[in-house]
Each structure stands twice: as C-alpha cells, then as structure tokens.
PALUM-168306 format. One record per residue (C-alpha): x, y, z; residue in one letter. Coordinates in steps of 0.001 Angstrom, whole numbers, plus 500000, padded with zeros to 6 digits. Layout:
N
XYZa
...
This chain:
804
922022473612474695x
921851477241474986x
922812477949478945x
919752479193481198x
919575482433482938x
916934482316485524x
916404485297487932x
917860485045491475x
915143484449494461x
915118484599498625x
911879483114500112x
909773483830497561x
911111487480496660x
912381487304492947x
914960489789491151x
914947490177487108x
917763492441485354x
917730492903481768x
919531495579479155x
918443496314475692x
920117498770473398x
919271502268472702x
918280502957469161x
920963504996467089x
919586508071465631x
916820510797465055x
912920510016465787x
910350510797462990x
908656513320465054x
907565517305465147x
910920517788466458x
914742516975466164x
915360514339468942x
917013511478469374x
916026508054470650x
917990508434473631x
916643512256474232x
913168510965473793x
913714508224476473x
915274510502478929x
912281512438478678x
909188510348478577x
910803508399482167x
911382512425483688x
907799512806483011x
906529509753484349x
908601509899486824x
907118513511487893x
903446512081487555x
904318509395489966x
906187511834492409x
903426513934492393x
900981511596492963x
902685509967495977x
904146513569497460x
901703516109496752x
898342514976496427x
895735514666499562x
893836511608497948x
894588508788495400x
892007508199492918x
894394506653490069x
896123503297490459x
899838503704489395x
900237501020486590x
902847498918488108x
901050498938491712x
897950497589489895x
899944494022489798x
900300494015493334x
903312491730492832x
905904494638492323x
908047495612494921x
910349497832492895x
911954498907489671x
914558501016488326x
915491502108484876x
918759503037484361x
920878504913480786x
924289502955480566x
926185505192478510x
929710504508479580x
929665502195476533x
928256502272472651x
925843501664472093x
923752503261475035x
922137500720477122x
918272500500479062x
918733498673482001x
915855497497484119x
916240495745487622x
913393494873489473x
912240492866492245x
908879491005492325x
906874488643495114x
905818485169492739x
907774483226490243x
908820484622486842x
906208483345484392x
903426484733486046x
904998488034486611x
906089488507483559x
902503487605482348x
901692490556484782x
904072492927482913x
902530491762479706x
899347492803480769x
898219495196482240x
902094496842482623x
902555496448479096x
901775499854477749x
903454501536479974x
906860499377479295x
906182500147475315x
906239503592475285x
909699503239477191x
911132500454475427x
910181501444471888x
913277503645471877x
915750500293471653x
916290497932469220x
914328494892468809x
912016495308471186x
909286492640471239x
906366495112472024x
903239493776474717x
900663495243472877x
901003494020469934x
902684490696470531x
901448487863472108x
902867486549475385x
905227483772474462x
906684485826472039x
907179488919474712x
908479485977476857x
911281485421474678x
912339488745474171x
912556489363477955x
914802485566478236x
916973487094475790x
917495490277477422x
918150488865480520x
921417489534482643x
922170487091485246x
922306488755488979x
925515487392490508x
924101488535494008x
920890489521495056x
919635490446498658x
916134491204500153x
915545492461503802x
912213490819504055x
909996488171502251x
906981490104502784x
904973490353499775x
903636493462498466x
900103492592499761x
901632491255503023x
902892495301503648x
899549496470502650x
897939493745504923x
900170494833507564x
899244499022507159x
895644497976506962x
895940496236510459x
897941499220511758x
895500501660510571x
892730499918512122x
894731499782515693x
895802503756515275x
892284504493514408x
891070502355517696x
889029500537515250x
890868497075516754x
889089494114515374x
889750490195515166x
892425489524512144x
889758486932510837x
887610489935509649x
890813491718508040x
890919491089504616x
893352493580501938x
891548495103499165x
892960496033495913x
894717498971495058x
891877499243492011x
888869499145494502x
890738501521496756x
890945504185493834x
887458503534493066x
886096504070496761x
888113507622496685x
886962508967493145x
883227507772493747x
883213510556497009x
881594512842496354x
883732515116498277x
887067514145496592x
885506514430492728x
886633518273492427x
890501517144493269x
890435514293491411x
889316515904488223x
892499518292489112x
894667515730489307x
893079513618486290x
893875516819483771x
897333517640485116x
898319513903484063x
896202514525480723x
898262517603480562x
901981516384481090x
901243513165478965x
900049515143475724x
902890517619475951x
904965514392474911x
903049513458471958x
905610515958469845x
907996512887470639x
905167510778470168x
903428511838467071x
900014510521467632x
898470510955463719x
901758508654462186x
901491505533460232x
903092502755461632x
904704505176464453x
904899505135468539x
902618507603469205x
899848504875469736x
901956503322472702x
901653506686474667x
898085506947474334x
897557503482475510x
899969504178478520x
898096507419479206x
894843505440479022x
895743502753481245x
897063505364484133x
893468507180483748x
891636504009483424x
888099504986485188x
888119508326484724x
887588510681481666x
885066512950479625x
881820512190481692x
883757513559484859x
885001516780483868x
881183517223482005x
879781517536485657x
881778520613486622x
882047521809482528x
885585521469482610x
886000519457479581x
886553522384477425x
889561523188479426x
891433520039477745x
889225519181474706x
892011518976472608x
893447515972475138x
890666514380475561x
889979514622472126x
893352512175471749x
892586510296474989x
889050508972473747x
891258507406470843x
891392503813469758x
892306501543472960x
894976499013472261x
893971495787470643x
893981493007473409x
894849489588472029x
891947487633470336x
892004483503471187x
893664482029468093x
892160478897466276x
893292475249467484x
895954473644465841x
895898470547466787x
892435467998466694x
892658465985470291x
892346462478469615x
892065460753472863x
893738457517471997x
896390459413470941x
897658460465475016x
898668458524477928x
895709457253480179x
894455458141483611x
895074462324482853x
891391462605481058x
889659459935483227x
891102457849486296x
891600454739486407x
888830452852488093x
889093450832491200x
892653451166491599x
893955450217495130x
897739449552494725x
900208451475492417x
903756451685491959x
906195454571490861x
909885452996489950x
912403454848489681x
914820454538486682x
918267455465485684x
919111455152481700x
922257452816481365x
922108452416477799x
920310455540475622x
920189452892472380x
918664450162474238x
916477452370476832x
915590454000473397x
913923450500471927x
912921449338475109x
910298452489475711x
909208451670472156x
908003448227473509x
906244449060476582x
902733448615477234x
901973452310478183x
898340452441478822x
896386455261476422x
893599456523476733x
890267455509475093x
887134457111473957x
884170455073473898x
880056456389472854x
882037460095473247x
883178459117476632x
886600458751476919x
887762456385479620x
891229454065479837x
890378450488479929x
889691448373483331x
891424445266483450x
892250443412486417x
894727440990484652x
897728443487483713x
898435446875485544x
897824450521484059x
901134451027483203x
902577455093481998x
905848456708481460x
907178459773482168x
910490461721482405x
912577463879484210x
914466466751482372x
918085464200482827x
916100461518481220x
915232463461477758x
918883464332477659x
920280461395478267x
917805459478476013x
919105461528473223x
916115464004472651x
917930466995470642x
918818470257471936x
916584471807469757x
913602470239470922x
914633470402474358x
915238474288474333x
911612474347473453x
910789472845476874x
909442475571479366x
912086476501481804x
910209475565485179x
910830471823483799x
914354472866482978x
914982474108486300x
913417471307488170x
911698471100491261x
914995471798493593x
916309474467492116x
912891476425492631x
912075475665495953x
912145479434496996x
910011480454494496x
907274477631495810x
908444478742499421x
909505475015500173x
911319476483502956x
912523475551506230x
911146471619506871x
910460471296503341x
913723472685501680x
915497470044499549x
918276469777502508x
916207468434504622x
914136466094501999x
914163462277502781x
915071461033498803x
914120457338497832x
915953454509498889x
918157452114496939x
915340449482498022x
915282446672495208x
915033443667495230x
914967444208499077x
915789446841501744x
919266447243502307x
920242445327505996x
921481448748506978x
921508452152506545x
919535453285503817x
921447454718500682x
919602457689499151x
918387458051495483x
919691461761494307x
917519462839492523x
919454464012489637x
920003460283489083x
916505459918487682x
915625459693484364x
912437457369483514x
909529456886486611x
907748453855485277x
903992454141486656x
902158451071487780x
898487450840489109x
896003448026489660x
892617446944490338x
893447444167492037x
892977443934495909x
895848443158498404x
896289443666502102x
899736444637502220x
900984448078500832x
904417447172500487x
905685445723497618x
909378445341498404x
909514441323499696x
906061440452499489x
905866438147496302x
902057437520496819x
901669441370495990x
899613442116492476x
902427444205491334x
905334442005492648x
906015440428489387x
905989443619487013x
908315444848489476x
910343442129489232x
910597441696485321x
911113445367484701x
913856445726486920x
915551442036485497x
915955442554482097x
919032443691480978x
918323444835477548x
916254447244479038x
919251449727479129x
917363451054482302x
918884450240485897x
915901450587488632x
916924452556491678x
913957452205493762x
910260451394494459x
907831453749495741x
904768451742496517x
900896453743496893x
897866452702497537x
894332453594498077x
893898454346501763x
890329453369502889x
889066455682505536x
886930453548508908x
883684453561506548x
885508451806504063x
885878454754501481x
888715454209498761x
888892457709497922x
889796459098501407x
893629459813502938x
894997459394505912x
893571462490507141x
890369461433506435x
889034463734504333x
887342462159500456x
889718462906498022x
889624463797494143x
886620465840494339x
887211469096492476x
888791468145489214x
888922470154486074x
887603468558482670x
889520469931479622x
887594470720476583x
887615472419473016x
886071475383472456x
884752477927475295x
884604475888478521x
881510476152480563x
883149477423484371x
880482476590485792x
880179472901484880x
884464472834486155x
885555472756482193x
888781474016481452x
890377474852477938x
891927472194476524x
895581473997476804x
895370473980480234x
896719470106480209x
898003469366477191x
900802470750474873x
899747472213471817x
896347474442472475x
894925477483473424x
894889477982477256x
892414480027479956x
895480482519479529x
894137483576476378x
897547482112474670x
897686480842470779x
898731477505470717x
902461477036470644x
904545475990467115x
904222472362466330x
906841469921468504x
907319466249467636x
907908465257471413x
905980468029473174x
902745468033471252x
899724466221472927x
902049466165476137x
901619467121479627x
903751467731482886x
903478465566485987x
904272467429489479x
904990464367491903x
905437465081495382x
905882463058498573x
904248464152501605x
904654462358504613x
901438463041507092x
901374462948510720x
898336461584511356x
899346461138515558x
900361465114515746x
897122466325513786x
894824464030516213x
896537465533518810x
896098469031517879x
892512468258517656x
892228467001520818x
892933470235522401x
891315472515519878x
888055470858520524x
888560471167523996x
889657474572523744x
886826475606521242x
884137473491522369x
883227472607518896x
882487468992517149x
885664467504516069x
884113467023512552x
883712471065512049x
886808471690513501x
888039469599510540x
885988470946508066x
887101474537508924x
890593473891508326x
890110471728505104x
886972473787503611x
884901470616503372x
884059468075505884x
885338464477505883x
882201463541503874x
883494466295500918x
880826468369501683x
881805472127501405x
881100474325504794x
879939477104502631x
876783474495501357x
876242471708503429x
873753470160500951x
876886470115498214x
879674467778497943x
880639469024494187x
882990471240492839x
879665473564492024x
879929476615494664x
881616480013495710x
882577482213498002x
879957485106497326x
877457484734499993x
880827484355502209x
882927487418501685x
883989487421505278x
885021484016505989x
882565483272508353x
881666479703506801x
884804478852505578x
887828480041506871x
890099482412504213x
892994480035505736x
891146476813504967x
893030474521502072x
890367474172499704x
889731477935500430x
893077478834499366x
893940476796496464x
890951477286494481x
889937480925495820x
886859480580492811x
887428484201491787x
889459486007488852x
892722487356489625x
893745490693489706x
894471490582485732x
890940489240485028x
892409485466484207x
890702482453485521x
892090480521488637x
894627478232487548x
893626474481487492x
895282471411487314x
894455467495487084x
895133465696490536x
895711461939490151x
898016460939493160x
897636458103495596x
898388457441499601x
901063455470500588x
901540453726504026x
899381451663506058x
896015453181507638x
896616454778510606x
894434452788514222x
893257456108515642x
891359453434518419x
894810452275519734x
897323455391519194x
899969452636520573x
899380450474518136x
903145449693516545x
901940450537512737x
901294454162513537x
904737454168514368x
905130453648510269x
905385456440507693x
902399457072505528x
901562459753503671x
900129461072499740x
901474460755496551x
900488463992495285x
900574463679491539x
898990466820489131x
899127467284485410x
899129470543484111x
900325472028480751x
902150475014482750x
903934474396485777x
905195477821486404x
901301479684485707x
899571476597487085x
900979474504489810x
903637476988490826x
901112479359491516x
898833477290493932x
901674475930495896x
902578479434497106x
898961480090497572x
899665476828499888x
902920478300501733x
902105481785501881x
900925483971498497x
897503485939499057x
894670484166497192x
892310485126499262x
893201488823500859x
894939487929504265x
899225487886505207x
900706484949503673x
901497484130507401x
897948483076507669x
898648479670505942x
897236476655504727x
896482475047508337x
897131471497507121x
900197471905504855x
901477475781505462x
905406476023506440x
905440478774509641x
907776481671509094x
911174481975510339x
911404481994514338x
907441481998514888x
905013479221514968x
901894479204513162x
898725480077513805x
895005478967512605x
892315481700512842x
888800481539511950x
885219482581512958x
882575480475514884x
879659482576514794x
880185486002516725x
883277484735518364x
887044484714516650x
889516482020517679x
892816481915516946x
894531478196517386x
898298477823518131x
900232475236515950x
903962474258516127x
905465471971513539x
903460471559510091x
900831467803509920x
902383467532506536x
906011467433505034x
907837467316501977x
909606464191501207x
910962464765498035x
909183465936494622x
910163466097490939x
909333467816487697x
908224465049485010x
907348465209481288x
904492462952480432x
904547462520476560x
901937461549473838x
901786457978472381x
902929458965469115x
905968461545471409x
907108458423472716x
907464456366468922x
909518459729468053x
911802459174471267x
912059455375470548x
913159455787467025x
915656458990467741x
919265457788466828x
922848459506467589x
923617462436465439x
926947461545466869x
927869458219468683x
931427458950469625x
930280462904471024x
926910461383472813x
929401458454474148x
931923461287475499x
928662463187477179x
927562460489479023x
930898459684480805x
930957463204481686x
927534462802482948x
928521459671485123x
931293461283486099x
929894464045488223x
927043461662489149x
929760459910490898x
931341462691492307x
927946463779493577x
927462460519495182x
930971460578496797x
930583464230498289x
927573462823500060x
928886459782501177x
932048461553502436x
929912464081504327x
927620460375505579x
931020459068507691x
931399462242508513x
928723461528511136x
930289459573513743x
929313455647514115x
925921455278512362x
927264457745509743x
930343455496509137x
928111452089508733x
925899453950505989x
928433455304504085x
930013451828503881x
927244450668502452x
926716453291500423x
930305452416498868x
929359449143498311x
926765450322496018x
928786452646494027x
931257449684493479x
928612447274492369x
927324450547490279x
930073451323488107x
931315448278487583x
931556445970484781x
927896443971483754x
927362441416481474x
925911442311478562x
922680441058477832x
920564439222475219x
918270441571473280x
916202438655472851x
915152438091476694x
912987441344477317x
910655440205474547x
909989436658475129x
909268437599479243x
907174440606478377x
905262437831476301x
904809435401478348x
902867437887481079x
C-alpha cells in the first residue's frame, strides 16, 4: 500500500506543503516568455494588488480571495530553482482538517490557484475538474512537513472575533460578549462599497485592479483556443466579485476602461453540474438500522474482535446473520423480532487489512478512515481530557471481569465490532456474568467458537436509558434523544422536510457537496462509515452545576437546561416552544436571545449555509446509553457512584466533510460567529490554563456562568467501515493472492502488536504497587494470548448457530 502523507497539525491549526514542477519552455502568447517568466510575474502582480490593498487604501470594499475562506491563516509560494527542473512550492497553514479545506481551495480559491499553477506540469486544474479529482492531484503533490510549529490555535475567525471585541472596547462601545457575533469578510466588503461616501474610492480602487490584471493578459492571451487566458479572467472576476460596469456607469467612468471591462463581462467559469446516479439504492441490499432504527430496542451490545485466522474469519463473516434492511409498501424498515437480536458488522481500517481486502481497494478508502480516530485527534480538538493519552480503552472483560486490575484493549488490536441489539426487556445493563441477560447467550456462542478465526477482546454493553417519566429515548442527562435525523433520498432533497442526498450516507452517489458519484468499488459501494465514541457523563457534577446556576440566575432549572442544550428535556426547541421537530431556524433569532449561539444543538446544526454556499453537513445518529440510570432523589445512592454514559454512534459517507466538521464545531470551530472558546456547554474541552465559561441572554440581562472540568468525556472512539450485504459476500469469498507473503505479514503484524502491548505493560509496573499487580496480570494475558490453541472443528460454528 502506497505510504500516506497527511499534513502535520497543533490544536486544530493544520500545515500543507506541496511542489509541482515548472513547465519547460516558451508560452503561446503575444510575447516571448517562458513558463517560469510568466509565473514570476502574474504572483509580482498579485502580490502588488494585495499589498496595495492592505497598505495603501483607506477602505476595503473587495474581499481578497483567500480571506474569503476564512480558514486561511497563511501561504507562501516559493521558485525552487537550485535544481532542474524548477519547482512551485506552496506551504500553507489552515484552521480545520484537510478535506474541507481543500474543498475551500477548490472553490472559491480555485481560480486564483489556476492561473498560478497552470505554468507546471500536470496540474489538475479547479475549474475545470471536479473535486476528487483536484483532491488527488494535491495528495500527490504533497511533501511531508518533518516539523511544524504554530504560536497560537486561534482560528482565523477567533483573531477577527478578538479585533471586533477590541474595537468595540477602544471605541467605548463595551457591550456583553453574548451580543458579539463576527461577520464575514464578504458582508464586511459589502457594508463599505454600499456607502455612499466610499463609492468614488472604491470605483478607484476597482479599475486599478482591472488595470494591473489586463496588462497580464499578453501572458494570458484571452481570445486562444484551448489556452490559459480564461483562468485569469476568472481569477480577476472572483477578486471583483460585486462590483463592475453598473458602478463606474454612475460617475461615467466606464469609458475610461471599456476595453477591460469589455474582457471582464466575459464568460464566468463553468461551476460543476450534479452528475447522474450510478448506482440504483436497493434497500435490502445495506445493513439495517442506518435508514430506519430499530424499534423498541433497550439492550445492545458492541464486541470487540481481533482476526486470528483471515481464512476462517473470512467464511465465518460469510455466515453471519447480519441484519439488512427491508423495504416494505415503499417504507423501508429492518424487521422487529424479539426472538433473535439485530445483529451488524463493521470494521476498523486493521480489520480490512488483515482480512485480506487488497491494497488496491483499500487505497481507494478515504484517508480520515486510514488515519483513524487517534491519529486525528488535533484536528477534532480532542485535546487535553479527551486526548487519546488519557482515554480509558475497553477492558479484556470476557467471559468475566478480570479479579484485578483491568488489562486495556489497544485499540489497534481491533479488527471486527460485532453489533448486537434487542427488543427484549431486562433490568440489568450489564451483560458480563448475568446469564439471565437477553444477549448473554449470543455473547457467549460468538465468542466460543473456534472456527470463527475471531478472538473476542471485550464487551461493551448499551442500553436504552429511560428518563423518571419512563421515556426510552432520553440519556442520562435527560434530554429526548434522536430527534433531528437526516433522511437520505434520490434526487433533489426537500431541506425543509430534513432530506439529505443520498451520498451523504452511502458510498457510491452524488452528495450535498455537489460531488459525481465516485468509480465503482466492490467493497465500498452501498457502504457507509460508523464514528463510535464513548462518552462517559457526569451526571453528579452537571446537577451540581445546576444547583448553583439556578441559584445564581434565578431561573427554572428546566430553562437553564434548555439554554445550554437548545431544546428542553421534552425536545422542544427554545427558539419555538410549540415544536419538538427538526422543522425550525435561527432567523427570527439572529442574536441569540432564545437560544444561546453556545447551546449544543445551536452549534452542531447552525441551520444556515456555510461560507462556500454548501449545506450543513449531516449525519445519521444511532448510538445508545450505557450504565445504569442515575437516582438524582438520593445523590448517595452507591449506583451513581457507577460509570454511565452514551454510545455515540453516526453514519456518514464522509468523515472528514461530515463528522469531522461538527465535532470541532463541538470543541471550538465557529459555526455560529462567536471565539471557539465559547464552547459547547455540555461537551466543549476549555482551553489551555483557563476554565470555561457559559454565556447567554435572559431577556435584557447577560450572564456569564463559570464551569471547571467538562460534564462529558471521551472514553475512547474509533473509525469503522460499515459495508453492503453484497461488500461483505466479496470479503467472505476474497482468497490469498499469496499465502506464504500474507502468512509473513501477519507475524509482522503480531509482532509489533506484542511489542505494543509490552511497552505498555512495562510502563504499567512502572507505577509502584498497584502498577506492578496489573501488569502481572496483564502478562498473564499475553501468555495465554500467543500461545498455542487447539485447533478447532469447522463443523461446530454451524451446527450452534443452528440450533439458536
């Protein structure tokens, strides 16, 4: 497999360095210049505008392209000509993960990159190519930063946040931070060059960049066939966007530069058009509970597997019962049945290698699975109490606890989670050494039978939490859960009624993003990704914090709550009382009064278009609690002394544009215009050396609420690939290109599994007494681990799996 280069990142602030060479020769144009000439030139000029613009002039009615992102902290491009041939190097650094900035730099940056990069060879241009396909030019391109340093992880709308709020305070205009909200660089510009007073300077300014940017149309020759005079007019027409003949007509200037305007007004570049479907869904043909949830579910189960044997895990997979979805008078719905669980597979990037999917198909794989969830905890600023250091992994807990110290799951050691859920009713949550529990036995008989070529590591047991009235749907917060949930669809979606494209979920379609579908993939088509992650809730600290805040505030402990979810316990949004749908915005509340811009619901659906005119990125939420309700009418009660917590669990087609995106909305990002300090109250991770704050309006008055440590933490998470029925008969009948090579890969792959497990356990005893026991027991496990097993009858599985 081809080796990854992924750009280097510090809470949250990203780097990306990438060299392309210069074309060799002469450029068909009006004059003798070379490629490299031409470059030098064109980047002088812009670079002059730009100067100009942030030097000279008294207002700013133009948005510089690359500040029109507001995600760009810096660039730089740099000749290399120490070397043949020539190189272009770019470096930049950006504030959100790679995929969505470089959809960014697609669009709307893209012209202006063209008419720079069209001078080297094989550049993938943005206009004319569609995103995937700019995507992969860029991955190719890429250099790997060895080292990469940032003072600050302010983002770029955090500094303008910040000069807003020191403005106001120079100006003696002080007013509450809940009314401070950033606009965008594009309705700045528009304010200015709608003045009356400032339309005279702006026209100035609009024909001296008119000017400059025609004068390099002799490189550019605007009137060729086929030629790269078309990517400076777009360039020029994105920098002027706004502004043009209409303008100058006022003060009968346009005959000053009718020959410029003449090749401004020109065709605009061709944005992408959707492309047709290429796929037909077929509902029976995925994995239930994505399209519809399972009904009644109260107790589930996620196991955690390790592949012991690729050629039997291959035929066991084949065998299983996974649950698919079913489509009944056009309704598609998975099948109740209280007598067997809902049973689906998914698996983790180690699993598809070590199953035997080939390189070539798992190249295709986006690189956010790839990476995994670890790796790119800066980028989803799972920082400080949520950074994988300090994440509590799964314990080797089957068929019972261990007697002492737990020993830790890595989770590099899993390859298959095994998803169980049923309808029927038990009081315990636990599963681990209650028999009597509905999910006991499939426990049991998945993790007993040898031919499996699976070995299960651990149990993870969920469960519906019922709030006091008895609700299924409600956490341990409270709050009714699964309300807003998108509904993928063919053809246009209807917003309104919460559709989403089809492509938005599942592999293989068109997307909100405007994307084509992607080439046809045996394992990936009709797929989805599953984002699990385990977040343990203090239920004690929020009640506490409530406590005081409605003491402090004076305000009913239910608004309280609603003002730092968005909705009340009930689900009914604080914008609409009357509505406890997915069916309002945030119009008639610009300034937060209703709900809070910090509020959760607030921040990870925001219900407006971003700055690039896409939609708000959705995903499918299908997790479950786990832990036993929490006795808020005896806080000494010895259960709340137990963890408890959610299962979050969201499908989504795009991790990096989808998921990605909404957890740093979560942690910090700027969904809704204030500092990315200003949290999500609930789940938000405070900054480096300061606590956290809550702010929000009650009427006339502002309050601000102190908070220390977060009411929610990250217990572990993982990246999983959910495939289709017919992805998972392609898995199960995939044999060894090469038994003796795949043989010699997986002993290197045990290998530094073991060593991983022996640097932990060595750093375990390590940690005086209690340190000492675990470890010990932690060595006991390895033993038992790599040592020698019967083999096993390929008959058993069968004739069990039969019998239940």
């Amino acid at each position: 497999m081809n080796r990854l280069i992924s750009s280097k990142h510090l809470e949250g602030v990203s780097d990306l360095t990438l060299t392309a060479p210069i074309k060799q020769g002469f450029v068909d144009a009006f004059e003798s210049i070379t490629y490299e000439t031409r470059l030098r030139f064109v980047m002088k000029a812009l670079f002059k505008i730009r100067a100009t613009a942030r030097e000279h002039s008294l207002i700013k009615p133009f948005v510089d392209t690359a500040e029109r992102i507001q995600s760009l902290l810096d660039f730089r491009l740099t000749i290399l000509d120490d070397h043949e041939p020539h190189q272009l190097m770019l470096s930049a650094t950006f504030d959100r993960p790679f995929e969505p900035y470089m959809r960014l730099i697609w669009d709307p940056l893209g012209p202006l990159l063209d008419v720079i990069f069209c001078n080297c060879e094989g550049y993938v241009t943005a206009t004319e190519h569609c995103f995937e396909d700019y995507l992969a030019w860029v991955r190719k391109s890429q250099k790997d930063t060895n080292f990469f340093y940032t003072a600050t992880g302010l983002s770029v709308d955090d500094i303008q946040y910040l000069t807003q709020v020191e403005r106001l305070e120079r100006e003696h205009r002080r007013q509450s931070l809940t009314n401070v909200v950033i606009a965008t660089p594009k309705q700045v510009a528009d304010k200015v060059r709608r003045k009356e007073a400032n339309k005279r300077l702006t026209n100035q300014m609009g024909m001296q960049a008119l000017v400059s940017l025609y004068r390099l149309a002799d490189f550019y020759p605007p009137d060729q066939p086929g030629g790269d005079g078309k990517y400076l007019l777009w360039a020029t027409q994105q920098l002027l966007d706004g502004w043009g003949r209409k303008d100058l007509e006022e003060h009968g200037w346009d005959d000053l530069v009718r020959e410029q305007l003449r090749w401004f007004e020109g065709d605009p570049w061709p944005r992408q058009r959707a492309a047709a479907q290429r796929l037909s869904f077929d509902p029976t043909g995925v994995q239930g509970g994505i399209v519809s949830n399972y009904k009644q579910v109260c107790h589930g189960a996620l196991l955690l597997m390790r592949i012991t044997d690729p050629k039997k895990a291959r035929k066991f997979i084949g065998r299983l019962p996974v649950r698919r979805e079913s489509c009944e008078r056009k309704k598609c719905r998975p099948a109740d049945d209280n007598r067997s669980p809902f049973l689906n597979l998914a698996f983790t990037r180690h699993g598809l290698v070590n199953i035997g999917v080939p390189d070539s198909e798992l190249e295709r794989f986006p690189q956010a699975f790839r990476e995994g969830m670890e790796e790119r905890a800066g980028l989803l600023l799972d920082v400080r109490y949520n950074h994988p250091r300090r994440w509590t992994l799964p314990s080797r807990n089957w068929p019972e606890p261990p007697s002492g110290p737990a020993v830790s799951v890595e989770m590099s050691e899993i390859d298959i989670v095994i998803q169980l859920r049923t309808a029927r009713d038990h009081a315990n949550s636990d599963i681990i050494g209650d028999e009597s529990h509905p999910l006991h036995k499939w426990v049991r008989q998945l993790a007993g039978w040898s031919w499996s070529g699976l070995e299960l590591l651990a149990v993870e047991p969920m469960r519906r939490a019922p709030d006091r009235k008895g609700i299924r749907s409600a956490e341990h917060f409270g709050f009714a859960d699964g309300i807003s949930q998108p509904i993928p669809v063919d053809g246009a979606p209807c917003y309104d009624d919460d559709q989403v494209a089809r492509g938005e979920i599942f592999w293989g379609y068109s997307n909100d993003r405007g994307d084509p579908p992607p080439p046809p993939s045996p394992i990936l088509d009709d797929g989805t990704f599953l984002v699990v992650r385990k977040l343990k809730q203090d239920v004690g600290a929020l009640n506490s914090f409530l406590d005081k805040a409605c003491e402090q505030t004076q305000l009913d402990r239910d608004v309280l709550r609603g003002k730092m979810m968005g909705r009340r316990p009930d689900g009914k949004t604080v914008v609409d009382l009357a509505r406890a749908d997915n069916k309002f915005d945030y119009g008639e509340d610009r300034e937060g009064l209703l709900c809070p811009f910090q509020a959760h619901v607030r921040r990870t659906n925001p219900r407006t278009e971003a700055v690039d005119g896409r939609r708000t990125p959705r995903i499918l939420r299908r997790g479950m609690s786990y832990g036993p309700g929490y006795n808020d009418v005896d806080p000494l009660d010895p259960a709340n002394a137990v963890e408890r917590g959610i299962f979050f669990m969201a499908y989504n087609a795009s991790i990096s544009e989808q998921y990605e995106v909404i957890q740093r909305w979560v942690n910090g990002g700027n969904s809704t215009g204030v500092a990315s300090w200003q949290n999500d109250p609930l789940m938000g991770v405070s900054h480096m050396g300061a606590g956290r704050t809550f702010q929000f309006r009650d009427g006339e008055k502002s309050i601000s609420l102190k908070m220390k440590e977060p009411f929610v933490r990250l217990q572990w998470g993982a990246y999983l690939f959910v495939p289709s029925i017919a992805a998972i008969r392609a898995i199960s009948a995939l044999s060894p290109v090469d038994a003796a090579e795949n043989a010699r890969e997986a002993e290197l792959r045990e290998a530094r599994r073991g060593e991983r497990i022996v640097a932990r356990l060595l750093a375990l005893a390590s940690e005086g007494p209690e340190g000492r026991v675990a470890a010990a027991a932690g060595w006991k496990t390895c033993l038992e681990d790599f040592g020698e097993k019967d083999p096993a009858e390929l008959a058993e599985g069968p004739a069990v799996w039969a019998a239940l």
